[in-house]
C-alpha positions as a Markdown table, in Angstrom:
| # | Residue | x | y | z |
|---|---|---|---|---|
| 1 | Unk | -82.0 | -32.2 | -32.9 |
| 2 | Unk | -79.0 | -32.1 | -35.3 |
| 3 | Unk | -81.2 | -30.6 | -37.9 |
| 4 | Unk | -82.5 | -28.0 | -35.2 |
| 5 | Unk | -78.6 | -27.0 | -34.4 |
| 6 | Unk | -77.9 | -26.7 | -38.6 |
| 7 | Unk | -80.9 | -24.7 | -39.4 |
| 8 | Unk | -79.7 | -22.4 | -36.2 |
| 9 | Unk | -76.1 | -22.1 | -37.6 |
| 10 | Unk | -77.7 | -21.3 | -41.2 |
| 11 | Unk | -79.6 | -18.4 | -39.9 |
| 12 | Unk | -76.8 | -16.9 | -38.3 |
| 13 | Unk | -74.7 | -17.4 | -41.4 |
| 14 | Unk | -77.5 | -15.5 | -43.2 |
| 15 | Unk | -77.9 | -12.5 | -40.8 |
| 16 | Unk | -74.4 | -12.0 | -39.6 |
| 17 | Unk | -74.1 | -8.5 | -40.0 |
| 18 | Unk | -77.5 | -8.1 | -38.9 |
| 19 | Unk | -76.1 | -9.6 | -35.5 |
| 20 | Unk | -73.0 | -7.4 | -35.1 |
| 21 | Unk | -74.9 | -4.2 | -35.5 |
| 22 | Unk | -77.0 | -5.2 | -32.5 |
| 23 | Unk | -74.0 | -6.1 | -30.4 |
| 24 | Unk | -72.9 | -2.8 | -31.1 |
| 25 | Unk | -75.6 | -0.7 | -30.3 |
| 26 | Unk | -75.9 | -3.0 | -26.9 |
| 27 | Unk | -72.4 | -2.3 | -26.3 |
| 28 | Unk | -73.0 | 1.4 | -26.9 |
| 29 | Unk | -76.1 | 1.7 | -24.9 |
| 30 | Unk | -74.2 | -0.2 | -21.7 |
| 31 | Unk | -71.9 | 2.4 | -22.1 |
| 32 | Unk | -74.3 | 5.2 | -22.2 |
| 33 | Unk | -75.6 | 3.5 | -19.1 |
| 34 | Unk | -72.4 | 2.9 | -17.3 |
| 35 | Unk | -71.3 | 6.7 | -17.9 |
| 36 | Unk | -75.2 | 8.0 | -16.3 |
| 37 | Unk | -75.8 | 5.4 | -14.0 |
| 38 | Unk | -72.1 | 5.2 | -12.6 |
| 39 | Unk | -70.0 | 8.3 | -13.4 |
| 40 | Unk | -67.5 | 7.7 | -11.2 |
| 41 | Unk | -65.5 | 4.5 | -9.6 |
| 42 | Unk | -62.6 | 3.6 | -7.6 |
| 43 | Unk | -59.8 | 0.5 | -8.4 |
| 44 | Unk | -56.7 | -0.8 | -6.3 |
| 45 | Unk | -53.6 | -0.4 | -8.2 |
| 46 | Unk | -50.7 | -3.2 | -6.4 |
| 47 | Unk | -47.2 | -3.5 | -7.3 |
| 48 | Unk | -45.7 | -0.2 | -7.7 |
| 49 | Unk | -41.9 | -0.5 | -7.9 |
| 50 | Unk | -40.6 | 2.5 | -4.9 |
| 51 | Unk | -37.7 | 4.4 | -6.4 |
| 52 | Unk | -34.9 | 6.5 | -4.7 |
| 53 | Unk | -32.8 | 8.6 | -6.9 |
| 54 | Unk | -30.0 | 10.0 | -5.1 |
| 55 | Unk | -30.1 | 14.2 | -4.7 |
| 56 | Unk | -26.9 | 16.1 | -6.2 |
| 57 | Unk | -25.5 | 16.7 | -2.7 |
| 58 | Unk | -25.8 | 13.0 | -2.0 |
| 59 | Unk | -23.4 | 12.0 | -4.6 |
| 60 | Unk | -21.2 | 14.8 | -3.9 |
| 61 | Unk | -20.4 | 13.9 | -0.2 |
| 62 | Unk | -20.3 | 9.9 | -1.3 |
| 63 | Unk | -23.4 | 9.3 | 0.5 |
| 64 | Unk | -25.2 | 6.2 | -1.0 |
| 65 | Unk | -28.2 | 4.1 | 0.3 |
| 66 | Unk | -27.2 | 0.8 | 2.2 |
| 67 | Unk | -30.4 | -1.0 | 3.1 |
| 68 | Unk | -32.5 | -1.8 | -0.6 |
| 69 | Unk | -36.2 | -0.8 | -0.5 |
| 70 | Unk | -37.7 | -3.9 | -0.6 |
| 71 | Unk | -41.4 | -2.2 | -0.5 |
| 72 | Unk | -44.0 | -2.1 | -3.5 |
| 73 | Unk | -46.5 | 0.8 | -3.5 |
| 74 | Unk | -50.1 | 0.3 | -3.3 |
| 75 | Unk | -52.8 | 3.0 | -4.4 |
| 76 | Unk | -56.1 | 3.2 | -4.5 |
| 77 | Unk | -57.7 | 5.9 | -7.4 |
| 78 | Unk | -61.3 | 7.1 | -8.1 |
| 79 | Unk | -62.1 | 8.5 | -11.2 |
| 80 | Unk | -64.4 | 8.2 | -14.7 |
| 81 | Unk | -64.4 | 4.4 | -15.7 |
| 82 | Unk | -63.5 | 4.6 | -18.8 |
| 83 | Unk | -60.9 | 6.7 | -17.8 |
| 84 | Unk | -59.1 | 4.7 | -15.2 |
| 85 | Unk | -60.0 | 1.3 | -16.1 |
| 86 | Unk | -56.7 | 0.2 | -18.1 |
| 87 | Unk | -54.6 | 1.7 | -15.8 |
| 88 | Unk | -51.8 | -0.7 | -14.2 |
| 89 | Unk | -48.9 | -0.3 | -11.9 |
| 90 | Unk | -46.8 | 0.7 | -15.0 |
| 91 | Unk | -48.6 | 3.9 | -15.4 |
| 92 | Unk | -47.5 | 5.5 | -11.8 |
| 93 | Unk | -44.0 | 6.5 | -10.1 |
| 94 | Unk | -43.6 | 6.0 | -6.4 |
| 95 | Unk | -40.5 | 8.1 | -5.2 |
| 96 | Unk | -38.7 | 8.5 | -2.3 |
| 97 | Unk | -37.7 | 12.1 | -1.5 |
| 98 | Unk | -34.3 | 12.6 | -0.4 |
| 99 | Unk | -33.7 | 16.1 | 0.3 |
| 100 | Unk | -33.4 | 16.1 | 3.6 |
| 101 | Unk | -30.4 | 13.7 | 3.6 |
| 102 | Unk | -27.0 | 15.6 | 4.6 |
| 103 | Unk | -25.2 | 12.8 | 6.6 |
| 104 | Unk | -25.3 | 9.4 | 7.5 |
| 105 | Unk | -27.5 | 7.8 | 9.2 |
| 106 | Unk | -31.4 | 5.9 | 9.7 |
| 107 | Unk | -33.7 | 8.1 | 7.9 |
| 108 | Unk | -37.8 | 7.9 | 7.4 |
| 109 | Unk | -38.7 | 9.8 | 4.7 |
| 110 | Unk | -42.1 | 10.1 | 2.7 |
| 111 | Unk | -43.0 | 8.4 | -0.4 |
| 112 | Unk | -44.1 | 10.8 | -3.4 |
| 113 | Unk | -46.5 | 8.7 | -5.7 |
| 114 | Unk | -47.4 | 10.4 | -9.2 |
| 115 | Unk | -48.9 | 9.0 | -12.6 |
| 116 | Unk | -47.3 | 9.1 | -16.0 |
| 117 | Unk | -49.8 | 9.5 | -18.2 |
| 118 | Unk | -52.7 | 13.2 | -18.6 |
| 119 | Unk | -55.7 | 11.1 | -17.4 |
| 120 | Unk | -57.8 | 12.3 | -15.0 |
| 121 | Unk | -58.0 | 10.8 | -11.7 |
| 122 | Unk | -58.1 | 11.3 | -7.6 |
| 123 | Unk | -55.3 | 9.2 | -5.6 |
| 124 | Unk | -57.6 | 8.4 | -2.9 |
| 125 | Unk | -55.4 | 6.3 | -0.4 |
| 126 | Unk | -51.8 | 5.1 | -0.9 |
| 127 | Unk | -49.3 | 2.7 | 1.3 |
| 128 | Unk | -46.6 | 2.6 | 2.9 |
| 129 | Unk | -46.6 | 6.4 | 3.2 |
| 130 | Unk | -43.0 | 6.6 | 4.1 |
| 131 | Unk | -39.9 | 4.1 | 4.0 |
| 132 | Unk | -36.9 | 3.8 | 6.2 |
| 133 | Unk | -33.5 | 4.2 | 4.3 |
| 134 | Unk | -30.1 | 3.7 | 5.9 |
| 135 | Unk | -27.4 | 6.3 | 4.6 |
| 136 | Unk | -24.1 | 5.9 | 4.6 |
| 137 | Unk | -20.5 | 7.3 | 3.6 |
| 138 | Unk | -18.9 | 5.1 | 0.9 |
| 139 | Unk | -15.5 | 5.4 | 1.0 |
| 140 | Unk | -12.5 | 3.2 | -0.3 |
| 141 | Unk | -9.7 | 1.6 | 2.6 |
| 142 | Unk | -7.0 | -0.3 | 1.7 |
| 143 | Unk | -5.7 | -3.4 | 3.9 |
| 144 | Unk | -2.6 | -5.2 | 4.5 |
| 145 | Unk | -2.8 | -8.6 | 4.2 |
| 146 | Unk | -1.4 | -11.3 | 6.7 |
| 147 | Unk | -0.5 | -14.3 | 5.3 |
| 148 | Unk | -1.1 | -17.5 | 7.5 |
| 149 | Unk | -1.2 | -21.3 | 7.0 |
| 150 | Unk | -2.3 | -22.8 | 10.5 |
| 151 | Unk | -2.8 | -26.4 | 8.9 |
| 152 | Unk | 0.3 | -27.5 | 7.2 |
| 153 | Unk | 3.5 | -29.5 | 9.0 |
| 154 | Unk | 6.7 | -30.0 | 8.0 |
| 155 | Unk | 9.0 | -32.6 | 8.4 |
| 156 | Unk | 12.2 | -33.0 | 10.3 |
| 157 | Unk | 15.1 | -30.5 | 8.7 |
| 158 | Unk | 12.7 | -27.9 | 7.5 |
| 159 | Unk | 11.8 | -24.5 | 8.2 |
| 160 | Unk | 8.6 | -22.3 | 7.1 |
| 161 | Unk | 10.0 | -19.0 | 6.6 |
| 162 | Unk | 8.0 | -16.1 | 5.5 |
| 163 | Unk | 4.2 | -16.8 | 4.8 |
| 164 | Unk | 3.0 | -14.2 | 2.9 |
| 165 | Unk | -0.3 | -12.8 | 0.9 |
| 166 | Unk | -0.5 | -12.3 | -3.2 |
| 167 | Unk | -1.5 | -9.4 | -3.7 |
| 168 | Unk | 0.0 | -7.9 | -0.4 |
| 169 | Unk | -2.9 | -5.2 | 0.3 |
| 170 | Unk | -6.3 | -5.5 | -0.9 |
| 171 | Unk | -8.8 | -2.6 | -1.0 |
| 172 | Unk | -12.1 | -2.9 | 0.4 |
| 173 | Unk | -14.7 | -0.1 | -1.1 |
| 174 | Unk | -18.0 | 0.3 | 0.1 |
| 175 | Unk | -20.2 | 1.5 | 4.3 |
| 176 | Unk | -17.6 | 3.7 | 6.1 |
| 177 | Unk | -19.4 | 2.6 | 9.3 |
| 178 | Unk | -18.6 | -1.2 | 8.2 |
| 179 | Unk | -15.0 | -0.3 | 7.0 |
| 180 | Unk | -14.4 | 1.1 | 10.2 |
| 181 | Unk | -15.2 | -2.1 | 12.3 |
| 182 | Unk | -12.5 | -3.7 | 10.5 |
| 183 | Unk | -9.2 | -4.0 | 12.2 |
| 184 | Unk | -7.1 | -6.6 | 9.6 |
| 185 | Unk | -7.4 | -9.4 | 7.3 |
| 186 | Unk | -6.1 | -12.6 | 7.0 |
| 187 | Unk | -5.4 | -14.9 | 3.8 |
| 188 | Unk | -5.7 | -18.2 | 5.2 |
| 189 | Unk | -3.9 | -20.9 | 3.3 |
| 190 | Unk | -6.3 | -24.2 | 2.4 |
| 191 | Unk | -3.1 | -26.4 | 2.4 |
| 192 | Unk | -3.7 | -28.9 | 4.6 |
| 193 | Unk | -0.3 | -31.4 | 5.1 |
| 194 | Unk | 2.9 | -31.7 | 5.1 |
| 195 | Unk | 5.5 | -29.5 | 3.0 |
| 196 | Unk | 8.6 | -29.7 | 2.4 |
| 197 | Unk | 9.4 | -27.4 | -0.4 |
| 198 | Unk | 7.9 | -23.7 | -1.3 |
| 199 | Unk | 4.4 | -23.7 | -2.7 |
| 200 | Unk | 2.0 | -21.1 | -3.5 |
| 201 | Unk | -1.4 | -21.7 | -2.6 |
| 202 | Unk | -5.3 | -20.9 | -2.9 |
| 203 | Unk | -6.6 | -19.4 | 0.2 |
| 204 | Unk | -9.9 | -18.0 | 2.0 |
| 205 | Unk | -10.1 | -14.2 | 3.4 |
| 206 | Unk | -10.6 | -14.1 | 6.9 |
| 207 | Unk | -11.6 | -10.3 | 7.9 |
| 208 | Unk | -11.2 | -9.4 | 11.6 |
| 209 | Unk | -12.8 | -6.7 | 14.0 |
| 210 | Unk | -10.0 | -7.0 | 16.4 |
| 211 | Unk | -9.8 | -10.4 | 17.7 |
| 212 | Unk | -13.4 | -11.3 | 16.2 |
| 213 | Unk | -13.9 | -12.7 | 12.8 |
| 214 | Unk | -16.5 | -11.0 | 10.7 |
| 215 | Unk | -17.6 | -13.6 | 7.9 |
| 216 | Unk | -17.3 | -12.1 | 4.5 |
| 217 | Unk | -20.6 | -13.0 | 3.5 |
| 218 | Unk | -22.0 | -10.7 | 6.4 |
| 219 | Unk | -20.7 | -7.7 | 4.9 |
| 220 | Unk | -20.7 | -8.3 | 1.1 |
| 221 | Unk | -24.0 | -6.4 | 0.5 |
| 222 | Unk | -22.1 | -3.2 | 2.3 |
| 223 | Unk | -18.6 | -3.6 | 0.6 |
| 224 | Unk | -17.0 | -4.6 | -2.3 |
| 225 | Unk | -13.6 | -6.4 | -2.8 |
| 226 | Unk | -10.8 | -5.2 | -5.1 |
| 227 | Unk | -10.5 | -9.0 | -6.0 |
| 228 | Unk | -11.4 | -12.0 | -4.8 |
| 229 | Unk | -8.4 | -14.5 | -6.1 |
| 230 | Unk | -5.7 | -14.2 | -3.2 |
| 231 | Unk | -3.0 | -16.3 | -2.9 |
| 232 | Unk | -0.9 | -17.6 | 0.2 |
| 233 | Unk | 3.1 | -18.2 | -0.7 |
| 234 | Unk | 4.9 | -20.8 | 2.0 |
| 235 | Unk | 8.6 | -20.2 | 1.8 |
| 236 | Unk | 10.1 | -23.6 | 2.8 |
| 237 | Unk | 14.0 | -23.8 | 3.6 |
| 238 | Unk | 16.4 | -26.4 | 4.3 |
| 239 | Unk | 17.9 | -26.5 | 8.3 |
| 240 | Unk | 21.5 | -27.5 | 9.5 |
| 241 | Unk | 23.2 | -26.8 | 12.8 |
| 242 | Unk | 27.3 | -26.0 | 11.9 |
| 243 | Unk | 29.7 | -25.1 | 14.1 |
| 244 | Unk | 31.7 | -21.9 | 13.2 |
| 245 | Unk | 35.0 | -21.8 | 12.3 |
| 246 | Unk | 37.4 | -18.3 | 12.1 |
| 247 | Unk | 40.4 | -17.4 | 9.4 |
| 248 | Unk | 43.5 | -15.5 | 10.7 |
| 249 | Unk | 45.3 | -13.7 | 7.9 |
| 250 | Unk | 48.4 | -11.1 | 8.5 |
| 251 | Unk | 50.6 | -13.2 | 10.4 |
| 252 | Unk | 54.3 | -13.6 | 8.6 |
| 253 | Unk | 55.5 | -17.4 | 7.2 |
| 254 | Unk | 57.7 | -18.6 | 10.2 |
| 255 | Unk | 54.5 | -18.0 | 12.9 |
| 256 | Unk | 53.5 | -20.9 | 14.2 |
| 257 | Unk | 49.7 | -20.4 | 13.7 |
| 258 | Unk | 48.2 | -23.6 | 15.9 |
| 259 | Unk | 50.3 | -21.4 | 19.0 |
| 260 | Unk | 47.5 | -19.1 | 19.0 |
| 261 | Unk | 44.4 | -20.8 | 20.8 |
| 262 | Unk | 41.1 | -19.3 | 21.2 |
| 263 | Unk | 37.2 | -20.3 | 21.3 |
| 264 | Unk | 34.3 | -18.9 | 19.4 |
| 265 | Unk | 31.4 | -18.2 | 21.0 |
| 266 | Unk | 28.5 | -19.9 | 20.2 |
| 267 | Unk | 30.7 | -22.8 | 18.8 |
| 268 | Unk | 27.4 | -23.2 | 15.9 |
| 269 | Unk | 24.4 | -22.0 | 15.5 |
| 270 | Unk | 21.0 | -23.1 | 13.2 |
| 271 | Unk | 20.8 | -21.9 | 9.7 |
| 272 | Unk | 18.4 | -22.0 | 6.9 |
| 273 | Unk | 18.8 | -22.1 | 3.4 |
| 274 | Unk | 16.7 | -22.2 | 0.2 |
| 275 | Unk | 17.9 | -24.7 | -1.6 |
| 276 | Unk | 20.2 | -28.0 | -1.0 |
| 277 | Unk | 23.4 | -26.0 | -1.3 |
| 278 | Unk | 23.6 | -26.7 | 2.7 |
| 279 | Unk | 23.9 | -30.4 | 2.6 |
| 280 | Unk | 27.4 | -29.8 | 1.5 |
| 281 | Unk | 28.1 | -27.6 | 3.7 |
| 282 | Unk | 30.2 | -29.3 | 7.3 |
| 283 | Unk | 30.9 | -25.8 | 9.2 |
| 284 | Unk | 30.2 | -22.2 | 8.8 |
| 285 | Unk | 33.5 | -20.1 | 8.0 |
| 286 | Unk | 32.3 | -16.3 | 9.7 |
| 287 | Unk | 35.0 | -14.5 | 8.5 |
| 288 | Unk | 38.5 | -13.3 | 8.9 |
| 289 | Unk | 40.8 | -11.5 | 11.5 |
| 290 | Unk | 43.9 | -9.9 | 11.3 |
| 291 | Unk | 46.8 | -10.9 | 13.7 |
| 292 | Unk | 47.8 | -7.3 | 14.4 |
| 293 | Unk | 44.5 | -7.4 | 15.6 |
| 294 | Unk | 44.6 | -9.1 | 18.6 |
| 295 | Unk | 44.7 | -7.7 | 21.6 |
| 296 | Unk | 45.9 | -9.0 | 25.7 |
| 297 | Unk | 42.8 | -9.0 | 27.9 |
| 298 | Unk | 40.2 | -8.3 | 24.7 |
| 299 | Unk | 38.1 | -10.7 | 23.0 |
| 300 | Unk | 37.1 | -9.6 | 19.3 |
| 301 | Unk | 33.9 | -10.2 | 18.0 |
| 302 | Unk | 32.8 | -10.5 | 14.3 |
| 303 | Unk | 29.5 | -10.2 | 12.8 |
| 304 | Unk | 27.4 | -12.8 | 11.2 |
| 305 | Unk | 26.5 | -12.5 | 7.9 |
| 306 | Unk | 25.4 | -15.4 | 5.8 |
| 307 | Unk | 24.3 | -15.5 | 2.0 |
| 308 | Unk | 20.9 | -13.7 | 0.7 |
| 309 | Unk | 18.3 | -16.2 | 1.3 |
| 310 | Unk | 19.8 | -17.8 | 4.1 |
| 311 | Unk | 18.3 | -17.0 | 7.5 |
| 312 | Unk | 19.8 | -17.6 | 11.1 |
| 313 | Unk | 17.6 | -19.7 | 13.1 |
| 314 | Unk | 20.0 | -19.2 | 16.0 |
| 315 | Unk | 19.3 | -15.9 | 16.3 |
| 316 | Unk | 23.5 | -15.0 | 17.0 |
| 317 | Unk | 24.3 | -11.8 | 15.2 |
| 318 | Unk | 27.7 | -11.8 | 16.2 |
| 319 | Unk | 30.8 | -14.3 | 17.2 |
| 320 | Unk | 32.9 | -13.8 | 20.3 |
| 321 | Unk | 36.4 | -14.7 | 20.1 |
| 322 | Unk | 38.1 | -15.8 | 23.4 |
| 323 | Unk | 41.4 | -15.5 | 23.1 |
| 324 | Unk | 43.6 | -18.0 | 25.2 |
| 325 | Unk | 46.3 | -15.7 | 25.6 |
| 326 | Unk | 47.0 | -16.9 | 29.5 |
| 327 | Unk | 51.1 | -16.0 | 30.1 |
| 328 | Unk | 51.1 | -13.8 | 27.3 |
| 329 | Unk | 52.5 | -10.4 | 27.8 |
| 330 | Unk | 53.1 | -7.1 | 25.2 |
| 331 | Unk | 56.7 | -5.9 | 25.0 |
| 332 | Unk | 57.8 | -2.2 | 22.9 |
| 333 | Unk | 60.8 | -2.6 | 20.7 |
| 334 | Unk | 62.5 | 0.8 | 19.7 |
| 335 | Unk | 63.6 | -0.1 | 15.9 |
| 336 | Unk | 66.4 | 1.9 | 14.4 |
| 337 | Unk | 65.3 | 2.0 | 10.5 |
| 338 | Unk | 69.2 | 1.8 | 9.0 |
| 339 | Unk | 69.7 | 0.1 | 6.2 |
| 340 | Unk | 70.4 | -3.4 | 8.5 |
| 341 | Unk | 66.7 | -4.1 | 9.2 |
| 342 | Unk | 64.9 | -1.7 | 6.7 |
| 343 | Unk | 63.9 | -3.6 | 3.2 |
| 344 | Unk | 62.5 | -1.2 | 0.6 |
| 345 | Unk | 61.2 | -3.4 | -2.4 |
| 346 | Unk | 60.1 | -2.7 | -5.8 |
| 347 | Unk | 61.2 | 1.3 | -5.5 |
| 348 | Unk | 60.3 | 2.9 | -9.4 |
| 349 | Unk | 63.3 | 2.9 | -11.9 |
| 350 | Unk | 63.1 | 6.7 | -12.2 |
| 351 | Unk | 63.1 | 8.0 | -8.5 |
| 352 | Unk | 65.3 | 8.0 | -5.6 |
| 353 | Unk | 63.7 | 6.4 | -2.5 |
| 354 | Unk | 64.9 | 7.2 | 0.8 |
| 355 | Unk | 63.9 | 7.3 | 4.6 |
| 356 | Unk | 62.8 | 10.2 | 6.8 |
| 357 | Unk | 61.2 | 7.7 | 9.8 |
| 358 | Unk | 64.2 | 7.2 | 12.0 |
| 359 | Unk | 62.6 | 5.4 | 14.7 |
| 360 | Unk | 59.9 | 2.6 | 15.2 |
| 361 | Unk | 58.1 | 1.9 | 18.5 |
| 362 | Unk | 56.7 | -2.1 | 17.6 |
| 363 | Unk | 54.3 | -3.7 | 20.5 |
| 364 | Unk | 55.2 | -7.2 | 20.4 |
| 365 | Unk | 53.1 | -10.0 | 21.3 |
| 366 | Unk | 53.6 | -13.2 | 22.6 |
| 367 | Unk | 54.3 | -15.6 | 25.6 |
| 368 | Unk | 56.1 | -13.6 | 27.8 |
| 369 | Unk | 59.0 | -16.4 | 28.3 |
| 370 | Unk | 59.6 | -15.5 | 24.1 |
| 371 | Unk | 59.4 | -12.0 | 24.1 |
| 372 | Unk | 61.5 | -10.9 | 27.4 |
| 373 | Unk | 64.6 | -11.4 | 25.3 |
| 374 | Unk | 63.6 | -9.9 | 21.9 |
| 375 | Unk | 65.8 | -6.8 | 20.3 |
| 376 | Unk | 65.4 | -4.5 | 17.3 |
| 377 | Unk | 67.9 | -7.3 | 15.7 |
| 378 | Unk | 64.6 | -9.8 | 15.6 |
| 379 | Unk | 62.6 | -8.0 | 13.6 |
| 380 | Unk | 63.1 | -6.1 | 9.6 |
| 381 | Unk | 60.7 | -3.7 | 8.6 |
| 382 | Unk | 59.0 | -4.3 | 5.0 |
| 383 | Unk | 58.5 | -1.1 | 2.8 |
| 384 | Unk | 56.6 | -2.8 | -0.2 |
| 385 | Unk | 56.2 | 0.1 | -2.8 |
| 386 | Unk | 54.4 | -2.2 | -5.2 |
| 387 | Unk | 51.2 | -0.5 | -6.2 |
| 388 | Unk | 51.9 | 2.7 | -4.2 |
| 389 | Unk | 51.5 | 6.1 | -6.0 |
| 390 | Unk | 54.2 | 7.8 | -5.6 |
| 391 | Unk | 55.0 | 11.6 | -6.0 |
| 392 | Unk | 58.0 | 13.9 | -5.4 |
| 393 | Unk | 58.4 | 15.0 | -2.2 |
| 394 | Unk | 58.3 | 13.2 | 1.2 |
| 395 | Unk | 54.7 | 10.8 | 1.9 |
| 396 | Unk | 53.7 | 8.2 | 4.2 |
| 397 | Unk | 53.7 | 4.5 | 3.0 |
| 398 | Unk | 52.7 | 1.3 | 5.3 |
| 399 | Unk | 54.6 | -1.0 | 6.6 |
| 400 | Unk | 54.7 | -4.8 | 7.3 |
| 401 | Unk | 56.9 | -6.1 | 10.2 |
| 402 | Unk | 59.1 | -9.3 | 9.8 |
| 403 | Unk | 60.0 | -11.4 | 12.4 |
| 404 | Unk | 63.4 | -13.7 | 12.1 |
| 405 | Unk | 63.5 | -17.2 | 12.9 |
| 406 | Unk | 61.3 | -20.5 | 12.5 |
| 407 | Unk | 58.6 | -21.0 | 14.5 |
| 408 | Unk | 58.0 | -18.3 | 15.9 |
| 409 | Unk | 54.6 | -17.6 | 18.6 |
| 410 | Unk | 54.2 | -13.6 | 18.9 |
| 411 | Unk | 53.2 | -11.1 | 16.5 |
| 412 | Unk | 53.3 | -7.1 | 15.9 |
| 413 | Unk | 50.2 | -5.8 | 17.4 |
| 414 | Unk | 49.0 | -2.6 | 15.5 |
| 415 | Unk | 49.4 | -1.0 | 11.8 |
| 416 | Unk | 52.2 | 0.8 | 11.1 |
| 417 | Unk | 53.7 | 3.7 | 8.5 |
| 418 | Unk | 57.0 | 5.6 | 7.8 |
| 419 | Unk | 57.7 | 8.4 | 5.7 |
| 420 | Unk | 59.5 | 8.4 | 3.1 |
| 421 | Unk | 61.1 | 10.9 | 0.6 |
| 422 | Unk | 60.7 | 10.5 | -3.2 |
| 423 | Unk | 62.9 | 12.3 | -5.3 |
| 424 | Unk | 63.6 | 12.2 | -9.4 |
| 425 | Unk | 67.3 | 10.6 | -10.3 |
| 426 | Unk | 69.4 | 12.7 | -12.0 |
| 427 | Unk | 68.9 | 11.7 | -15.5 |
| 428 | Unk | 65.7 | 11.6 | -15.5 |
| 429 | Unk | 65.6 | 15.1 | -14.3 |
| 430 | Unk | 67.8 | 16.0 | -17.3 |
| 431 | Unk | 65.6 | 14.3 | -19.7 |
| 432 | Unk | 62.3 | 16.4 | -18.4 |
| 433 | Unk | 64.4 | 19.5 | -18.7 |
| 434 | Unk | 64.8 | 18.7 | -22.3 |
């Protein structure tokens, strides 16, 4: 047997060629045959990739396809065998034809199938025959983001101010009819705990149609995000409840100041601050009145302001004053301004300073057993001239009332001015002539 398989293997070694030639001429004749025999024939072409190209008009009015085409194209072709016989899926275009797209909305429109190369062929059947697209408007909207952080707590003292988003807006880009369905956006801080000092932190985007929640991976194959790393900031402050405490100013030396007895209304309120600054703080000094202020049967009010970065908890924007003015009365003193109770101070070496105002009316102030039995003689009118700008000529100056005697209770109610004439002294009128 083995020497039956090496005397085969010998003869083909020896006739090789002669073997090829046949192999050829059989190949050629099956040919011949095929090409008599069976002119014609038909093959099933799978897998053609369905393309949509979008028309000039589309791009124009931002009108894009929403919904891929998930379709391949099938065909079946008759034609000579030796012409169609290599050809594959590669060697044909299946298009969508968009012309008749001029809005959004569901469209079915036909499929166009063609081939790429010159051979001859007939497309006998081909499916799907048409595809449904969805067309929409792609537009860009920008949001404001709200800042929240449901799961954090703070302890006893503390205050969570603003809660805020970084970046503030965010713009979504991508279907006008899902951009439209959104009503706002939340950054929702993953802190979970408790804080007691300002943090920034990582957060997840909750995206709203009114009071529903749409998740985000719903609508990421519609839209796009500007960005996806947003960041919630927890402003922490510091609380402390103060009471409120009031500065009189104006009133002269000899006034017995602790006379005068009032209330502020609220006595404190809540306030929060960014920092420990407030530990040291034991009350909350609102601001400063005038004596010549106050008025019988009126309360004054001041506004309360505190330091940038501070925030009133109380809500209070403004302090009453109650003033405990109970047998109190107002009195008007007629004040002769003669040289007795007039005091000009500090008058400029090189003028001549003298009065015009002959008379002051003064409302007085005070418990009405005090003031029943007050004269001009009690009180000295001040005419301070430091600082003052003075110019030839008569002008009006202010004045500060005086009262004599030690511990006095009543005040001048009211601002007051006199007029004054200026004039240049004599030698110094001779030196400008000069």
């Amino acid at each position: 047997m083995k020497n039956l398989i090496l005397n085969f293997l010998n003869d083909i070694k020896k006739n090789y060629k002669t073997l090829i030639l046949a192999f050829l001429v059989a190949f050629g004749f099956w040919v011949v045959a095929s090409i008599q025999v069976f002119p014609t024939t038909d093959i099933d072409i799978k897998g053609i990739g369905i393309q949509a190209q979008p028309t000039e008009y589309m791009v124009q009015n931002n009108l894009e396809i929403v919904t891929g085409i998930s379709d391949l194209a099938n065909i079946k072709i008759e034609g000579r065998r030796y012409e169609i016989s290599d050809l594959t899926e590669d060697d044909f275009f299946a298009t969508v034809n968009l012309s008749e797209v001029r809005s959004a909305g569901t469209y079915t429109l036909p499929i166009e199938v063609s081939g790429k190369s010159d051979k001859e062929y007939e497309l006998v059947r081909f499916e799907p025959r048409a595809v449904t697209l969805k067309i929409d408007e792609i537009i860009s909207k920008e949001f404001t983001l709200t800042g929240t952080a449901p799961d954090i707590s703070l302890p006893e003292g503390y205050y969570a101010d603003s809660i805020t988003a970084t970046p503030e807006k965010i713009t979504l880009t991508g279907s006008a009819e899902t951009l439209g369905k959104i009503t706002h956006i939340e950054a929702r801080s993953f802190y979970h705990g408790e804080l007691s000092e300002s943090r920034q932190t990582n957060s997840e985007l909750y995206i709203y149609s009114n009071n529903t929640r749409i998740p985000v991976e719903d609508i990421l194959d519609d839209v796009e995000l500007s960005t996806n790393n947003v960041f919630v900031n927890i402003n922490i402050l510091k609380t402390k409840e103060l009471p409120l405490k009031l500065s009189i100013v104006g009133y002269p030396s000899n006034f017995n100041i602790n006379s005068l007895k009032y209330e502020i209304l609220p006595k404190s309120i809540t306030i929060a601050a960014p920092d420990d600054t407030i530990d040291s703080l034991s009350e909350l000094n609102i601001g400063t009145i005038d004596i010549s202020d106050i008025q019988l049967n009126r309360n004054s009010v001041i506004p309360i302001v505190l330091p940038e970065g501070y925030k009133n908890l109380s809500g209070n924007n403004n302090a009453r004053i109650e003033w405990d003015l109970e047998n109190y009365g107002t009195v008007d003193i007629a004040v002769n301004l003669t040289e007795e109770n007039v005091n000009i101070s500090n008058p400029p070496d090189n003028y001549d300073v003298t009065m015009i105002t002959n008379e002051l009316l003064l409302k007085v102030i005070g418990p009405s057993s005090r003031i029943m039995g007050l004269t001009a003689n009690d009180l000295t009118v001040n005419v301070n001239l430091l600082g003052v700008t003075l110019h030839e000529g008569s002008q009006d100056v202010g004045v500060t009332i005086q009262t004599r005697g030690t511990n006095q209770q009543y005040w001048i109610s009211g601002e007051y001015k006199v007029t004054i004439n200026v004039a240049a002294k004599q030698g110094q009128q001779a030196e400008e002539s000069e």
